[in-house]
C-alpha positions as CSV (number, residue, x, y, z in Angstrom):
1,X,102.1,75.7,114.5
2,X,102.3,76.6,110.7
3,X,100.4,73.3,108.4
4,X,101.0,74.9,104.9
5,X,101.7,78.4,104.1
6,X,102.6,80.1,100.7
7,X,104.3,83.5,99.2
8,X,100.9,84.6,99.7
9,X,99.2,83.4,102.5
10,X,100.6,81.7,106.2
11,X,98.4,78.9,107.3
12,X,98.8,77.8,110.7
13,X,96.8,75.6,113.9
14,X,96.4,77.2,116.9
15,X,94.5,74.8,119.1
16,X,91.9,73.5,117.4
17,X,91.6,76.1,115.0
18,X,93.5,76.8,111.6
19,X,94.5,80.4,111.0
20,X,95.2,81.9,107.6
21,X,97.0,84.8,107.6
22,X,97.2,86.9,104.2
23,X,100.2,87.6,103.2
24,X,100.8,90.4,100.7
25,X,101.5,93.5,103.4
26,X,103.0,95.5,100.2
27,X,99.6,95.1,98.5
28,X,97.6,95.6,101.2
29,X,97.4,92.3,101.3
30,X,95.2,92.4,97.7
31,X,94.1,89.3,96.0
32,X,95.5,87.2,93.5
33,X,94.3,83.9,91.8
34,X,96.6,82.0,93.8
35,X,95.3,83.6,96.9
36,X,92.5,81.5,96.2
37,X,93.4,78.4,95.6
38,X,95.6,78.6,98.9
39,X,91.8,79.2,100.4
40,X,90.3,76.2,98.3
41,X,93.6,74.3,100.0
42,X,93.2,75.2,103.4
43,X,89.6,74.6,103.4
44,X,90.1,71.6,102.1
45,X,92.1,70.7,104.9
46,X,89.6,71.7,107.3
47,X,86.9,69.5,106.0
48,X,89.0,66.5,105.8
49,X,90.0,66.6,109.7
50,X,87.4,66.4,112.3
51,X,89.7,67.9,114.8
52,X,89.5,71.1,113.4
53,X,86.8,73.1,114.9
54,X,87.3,76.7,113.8
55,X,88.6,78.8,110.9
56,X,89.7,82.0,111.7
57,X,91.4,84.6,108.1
58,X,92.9,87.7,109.3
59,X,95.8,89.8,107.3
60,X,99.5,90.5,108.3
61,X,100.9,94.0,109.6
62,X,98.0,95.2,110.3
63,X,96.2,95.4,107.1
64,X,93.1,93.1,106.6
65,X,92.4,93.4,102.6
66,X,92.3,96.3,99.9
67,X,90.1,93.9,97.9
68,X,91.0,92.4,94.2
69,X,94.8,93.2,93.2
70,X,93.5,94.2,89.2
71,X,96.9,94.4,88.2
72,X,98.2,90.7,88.7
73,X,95.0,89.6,87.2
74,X,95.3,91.6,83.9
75,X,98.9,91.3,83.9
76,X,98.0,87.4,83.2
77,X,95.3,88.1,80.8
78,X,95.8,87.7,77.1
79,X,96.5,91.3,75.4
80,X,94.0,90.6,72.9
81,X,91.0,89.9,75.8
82,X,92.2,91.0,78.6
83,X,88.5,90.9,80.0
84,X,88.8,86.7,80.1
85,X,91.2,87.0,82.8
86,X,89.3,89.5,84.6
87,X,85.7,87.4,84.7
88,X,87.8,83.8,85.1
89,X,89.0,85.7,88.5
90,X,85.5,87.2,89.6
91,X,84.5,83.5,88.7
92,X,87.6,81.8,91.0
93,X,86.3,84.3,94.0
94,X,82.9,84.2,93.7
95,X,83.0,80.3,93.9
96,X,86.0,80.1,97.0
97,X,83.4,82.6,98.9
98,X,80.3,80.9,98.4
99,X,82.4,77.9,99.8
100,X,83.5,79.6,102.5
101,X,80.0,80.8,103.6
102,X,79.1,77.5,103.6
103,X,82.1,75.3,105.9
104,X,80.7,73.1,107.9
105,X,82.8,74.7,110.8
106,X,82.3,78.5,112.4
107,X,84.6,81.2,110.8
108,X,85.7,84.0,112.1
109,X,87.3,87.6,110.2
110,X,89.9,88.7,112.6
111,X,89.7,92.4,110.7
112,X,93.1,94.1,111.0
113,X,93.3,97.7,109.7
114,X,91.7,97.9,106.2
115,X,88.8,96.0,104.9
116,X,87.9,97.3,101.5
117,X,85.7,95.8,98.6
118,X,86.8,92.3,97.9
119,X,88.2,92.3,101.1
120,X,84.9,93.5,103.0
121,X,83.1,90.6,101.1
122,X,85.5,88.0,102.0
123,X,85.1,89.0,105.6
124,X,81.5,89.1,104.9
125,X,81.7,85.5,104.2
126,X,83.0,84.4,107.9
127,X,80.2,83.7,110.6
128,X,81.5,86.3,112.9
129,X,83.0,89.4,112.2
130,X,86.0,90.9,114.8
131,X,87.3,93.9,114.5
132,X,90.6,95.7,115.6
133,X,89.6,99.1,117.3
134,X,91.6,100.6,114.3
135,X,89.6,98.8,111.5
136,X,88.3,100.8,108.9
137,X,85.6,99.1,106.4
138,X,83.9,100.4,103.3
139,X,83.0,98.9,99.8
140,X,84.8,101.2,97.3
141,X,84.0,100.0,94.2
142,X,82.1,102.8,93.2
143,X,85.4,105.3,93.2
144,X,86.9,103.0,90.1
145,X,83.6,102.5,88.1
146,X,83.5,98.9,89.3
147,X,80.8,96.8,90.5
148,X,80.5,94.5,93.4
149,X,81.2,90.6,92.1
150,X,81.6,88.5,95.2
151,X,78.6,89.0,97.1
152,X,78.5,92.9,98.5
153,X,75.3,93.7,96.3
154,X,73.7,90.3,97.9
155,X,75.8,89.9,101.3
156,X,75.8,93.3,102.9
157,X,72.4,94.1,102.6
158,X,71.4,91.0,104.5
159,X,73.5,92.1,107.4
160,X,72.8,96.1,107.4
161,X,69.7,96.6,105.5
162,X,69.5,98.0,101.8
163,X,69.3,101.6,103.0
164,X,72.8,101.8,105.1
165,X,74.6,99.3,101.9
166,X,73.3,102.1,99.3
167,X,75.2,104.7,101.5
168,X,78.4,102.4,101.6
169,X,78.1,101.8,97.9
170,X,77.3,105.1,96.7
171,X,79.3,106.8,98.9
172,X,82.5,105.2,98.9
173,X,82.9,106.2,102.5
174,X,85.1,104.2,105.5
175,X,83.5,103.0,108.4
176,X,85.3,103.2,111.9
177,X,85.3,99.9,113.7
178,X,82.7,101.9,116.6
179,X,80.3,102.9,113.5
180,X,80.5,99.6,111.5
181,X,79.5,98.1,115.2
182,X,76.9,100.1,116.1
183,X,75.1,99.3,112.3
184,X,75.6,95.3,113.1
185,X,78.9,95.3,110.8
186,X,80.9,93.1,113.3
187,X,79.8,91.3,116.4
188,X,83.5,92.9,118.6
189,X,85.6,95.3,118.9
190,X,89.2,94.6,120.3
191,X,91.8,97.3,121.9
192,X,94.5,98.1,119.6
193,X,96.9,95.3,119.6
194,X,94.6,92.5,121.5
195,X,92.8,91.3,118.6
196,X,94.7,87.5,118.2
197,X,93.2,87.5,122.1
198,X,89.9,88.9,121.4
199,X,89.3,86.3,119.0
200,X,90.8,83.3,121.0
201,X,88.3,84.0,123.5
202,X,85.7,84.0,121.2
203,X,86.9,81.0,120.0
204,X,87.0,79.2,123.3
205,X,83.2,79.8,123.7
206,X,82.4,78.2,120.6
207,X,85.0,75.2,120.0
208,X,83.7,73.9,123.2
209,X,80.7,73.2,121.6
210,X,79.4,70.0,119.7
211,X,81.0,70.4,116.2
212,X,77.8,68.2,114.7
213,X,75.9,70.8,116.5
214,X,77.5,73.6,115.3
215,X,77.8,72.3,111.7
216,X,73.6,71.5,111.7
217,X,72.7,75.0,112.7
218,X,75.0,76.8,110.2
219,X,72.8,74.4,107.8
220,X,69.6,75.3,109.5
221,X,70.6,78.8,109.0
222,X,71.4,79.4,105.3
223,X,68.8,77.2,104.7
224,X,66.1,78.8,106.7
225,X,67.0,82.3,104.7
226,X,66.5,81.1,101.1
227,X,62.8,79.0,102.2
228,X,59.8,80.4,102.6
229,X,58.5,80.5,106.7
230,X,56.8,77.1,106.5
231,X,59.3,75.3,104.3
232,X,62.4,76.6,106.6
233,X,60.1,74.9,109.7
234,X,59.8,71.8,108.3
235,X,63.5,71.6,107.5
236,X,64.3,72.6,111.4
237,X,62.0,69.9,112.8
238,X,63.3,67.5,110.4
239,X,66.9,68.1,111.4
240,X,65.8,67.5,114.6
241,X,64.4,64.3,114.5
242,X,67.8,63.3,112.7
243,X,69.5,64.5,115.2
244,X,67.6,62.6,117.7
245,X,70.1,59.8,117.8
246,X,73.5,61.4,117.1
247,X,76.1,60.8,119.6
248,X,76.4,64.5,120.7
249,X,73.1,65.4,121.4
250,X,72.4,62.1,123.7
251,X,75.7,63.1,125.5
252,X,74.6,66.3,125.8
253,X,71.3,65.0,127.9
254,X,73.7,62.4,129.8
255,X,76.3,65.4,130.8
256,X,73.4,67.5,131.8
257,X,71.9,65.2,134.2
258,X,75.3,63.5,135.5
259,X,76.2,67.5,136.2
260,X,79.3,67.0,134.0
261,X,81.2,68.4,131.2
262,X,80.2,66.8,127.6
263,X,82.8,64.7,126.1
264,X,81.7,65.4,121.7
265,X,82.6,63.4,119.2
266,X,81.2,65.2,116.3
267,X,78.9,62.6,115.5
């Protein structure tokens, strides 16, 4: 059911998920400003409705993202500092990642075809990564003189290791969907043409879930990874003990020992 879609990007619910579907095929589906401020939109959206239990970005005709489209950003910029425009962007898609990495709801990169750079860090950004068997990802920047500004340097490292992100980085190189597997670069691999289903049925083992629950150990998890061992322990037994009397985790109990499904509330 499309909610609000743009030239550059189709937003849609399926379920109790929203969709967002880039939207620039003849660019590779490259990004602009207002890319971004569709994302600020539709994330928006999703924190302001409780029935929304899943975010899920993928990209039309089988292209994923080529990354940062330089050429609508300078083609904005002022002639006489045309670098403002340039930083003002890395700014406007540092800060829409960093929120996406931290929505209270799972995400999910459906990874059609291409992943590239900016594109690589955006999907980077979603909990779970799913790829199309056809997927091919790699960080690029290195080929144009350019450096990483939305997280690869920080990001990829944390999920691969430094050693296998220097390769990527240095190199240039693709990785094939069975490759960027194999070094914990995705978390599934779907047959050509399945990967909407793939995903759905990913989907359906999560959104099943308590949302409060869900939402707490995303917390729990970025937190745990900046704190030290014994700080990050103390915040997990202290969420916890708030959690203690939330709706969700008392029906939880009560399903459990009535040997019936949960009825969550997200609360």
């Amino acid at each position: 059911m499309p909610v609000a879609s743009t030239e550059d990007m189709i937003v849609a619910r399926k379920g109790s998920s929203i969709w967002l579907t880039l939207n620039r095929p003849e660019a590779f589906n490259a990004i602009r400003p207002s890319m971004m401020d569709q994302l600020q939109a539709s994330m928006d959206l999703v924190e302001s409705d409780r029935s929304i239990r899943a975010l899920v970005i993928t990209g039309s005709q089988d292209r994923f993202c080529a990354g940062a489209d330089l050429k609508a950003v300078l083609a904005n910029g002022s002639p006489d500092d045309p670098d403002r425009a340039f930083v003002a962007f890395l700014r406007q898609v540092m800060a829409t990642y960093s929120r996406l990495e931290r929505l209270s709801v799972p995400t999910v990169a459906a990874v059609n075809g291409l992943a590239l750079a900016g594109g690589m860090e955006l999907m980077l950004c979603c909990d779970l990564i799913v790829l199309d068997s056809n997927a091919k990802l790699g960080d690029g920047h290195a080929k144009f003189a350019q450096l990483p500004a939305a997280g690869n340097s920080v990001r990829l490292p944390r999920r691969i290791g430094e050693a296998r992100t220097k390769y990527l980085m240095f190199t240039g190189d693709l990785l094939d969907a069975e490759k960027a597997l194999s070094w914990g670069l995705a978390d599934e691999i779907a047959p050509v043409g399945q990967l909407d289903e793939a995903v759905e049925a990913l989907l359906s083992r999560i959104t099943d879930k308590s949302p409060l629950v869900l939402e707490r150990m995303k917390s729990l998890l970025h937190d745990g990874r900046e704190q030290p061992l014994e700080v990050a322990l103390r915040s997990e037994l202290k969420m916890v003990e708030w959690h203690a009397g939330s709706h969700d985790r008392n029906e939880g109990l009560t399903a459990f020992n009535e040997r019936r499904k949960p009825v969550y509330k997200g609360r």
